[in-house]
Steps between C-alpha positions, in 0.01 A plus 500: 500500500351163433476232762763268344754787527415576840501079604843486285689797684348329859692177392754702382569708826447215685734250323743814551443485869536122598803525263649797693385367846621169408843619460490734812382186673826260384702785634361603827491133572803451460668774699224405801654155489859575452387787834325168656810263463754775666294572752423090591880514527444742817230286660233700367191358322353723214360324195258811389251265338284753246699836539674449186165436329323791668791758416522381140141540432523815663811644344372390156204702554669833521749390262191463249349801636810669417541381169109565418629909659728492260834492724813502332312556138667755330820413670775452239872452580786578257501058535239213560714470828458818592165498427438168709735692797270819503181293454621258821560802752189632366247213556738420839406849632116452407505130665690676818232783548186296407633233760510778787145601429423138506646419813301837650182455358547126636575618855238701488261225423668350757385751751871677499576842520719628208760604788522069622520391148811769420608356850489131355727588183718662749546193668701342235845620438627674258711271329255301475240717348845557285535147376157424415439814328807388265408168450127654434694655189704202405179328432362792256739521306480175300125550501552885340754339282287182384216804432726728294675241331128399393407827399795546329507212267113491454187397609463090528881467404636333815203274460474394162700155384886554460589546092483144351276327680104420469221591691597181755847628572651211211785601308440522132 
């Protein structure tokens, strides 16, 4: 493979990511601060400066990794919905796992056993583990449809100029 190739699939994978983690990002930021502005209601301060960012740059990792593992690949439904559905749970059940071996392998850096970090996910309840898990999938499945729609219609499709117009977005 020739350096250019190798320098153009960096750039490639790495637009990919800031796109992906960018989106992640607009999401988890705004759930934080809709969390944030019911919990100011109760008196309670919480204005998670940076955990949006982290998770999203996290989370877009493995959902990279996952695509580069080829998750959800050969996965055809009967309908580009169904597809999008069966894709979703899929990449929802890799983010879920990978982000419990994170969270060990981070309390063990931490100097925690794996017994006090299972202790610290039992600490939450489980409606709450409930509710972000589902809104975890809510925000995959416009990014899995966004990605098949995309592979579906082509390669540079959704970027290209609409029909009738120039290179500088004029109409004709």
């Amino acid at each position: 493979m020739s350096e250019g190739s190798i320098g153009e699939r960096a750039r490639k994978e790495l637009r990919n990511y800031a796109i992906v983690a960018g989106y992640l990002y607009v999401c988890f930021g705004a759930l934080l601060f809709y969390k944030s502005a019911l919990l100011q209601q109760e008196g309670v301060n919480f204005l998670p400066h940076g955990i949006a960012a982290v998770k999203a740059l996290v989370l877009g990792k493995f959902i990279l990794l996952g695509e580069a593992a080829g998750v959800g690949a050969s996965v055809r439904g009967r309908t580009l919905a169904g597809t999008i559905a069966i894709k979703s749970l899929l990449f929802f059940a890799l983010l879920v796992a990978l982000s419990v071996v994170e969270e060990l392998v981070v309390g063990r850096v931490h100097g925690h056993s794996f017994a006090q970090t299972i202790a610290e996910f039992e600490r939450h309840s489980l409606l709450e583990m409930l509710a972000t898990s589902l809104l975890l999938l809510l925000v995959l499945v416009p990014l899995i449809a966004f990605k098949e729609f995309a592979r579906v219609i082509g390669p540079g499709v959704l970027r290209s100029p609409p029909p009738g117009t120039d290179q500088s977005g004029k109409q004709d």
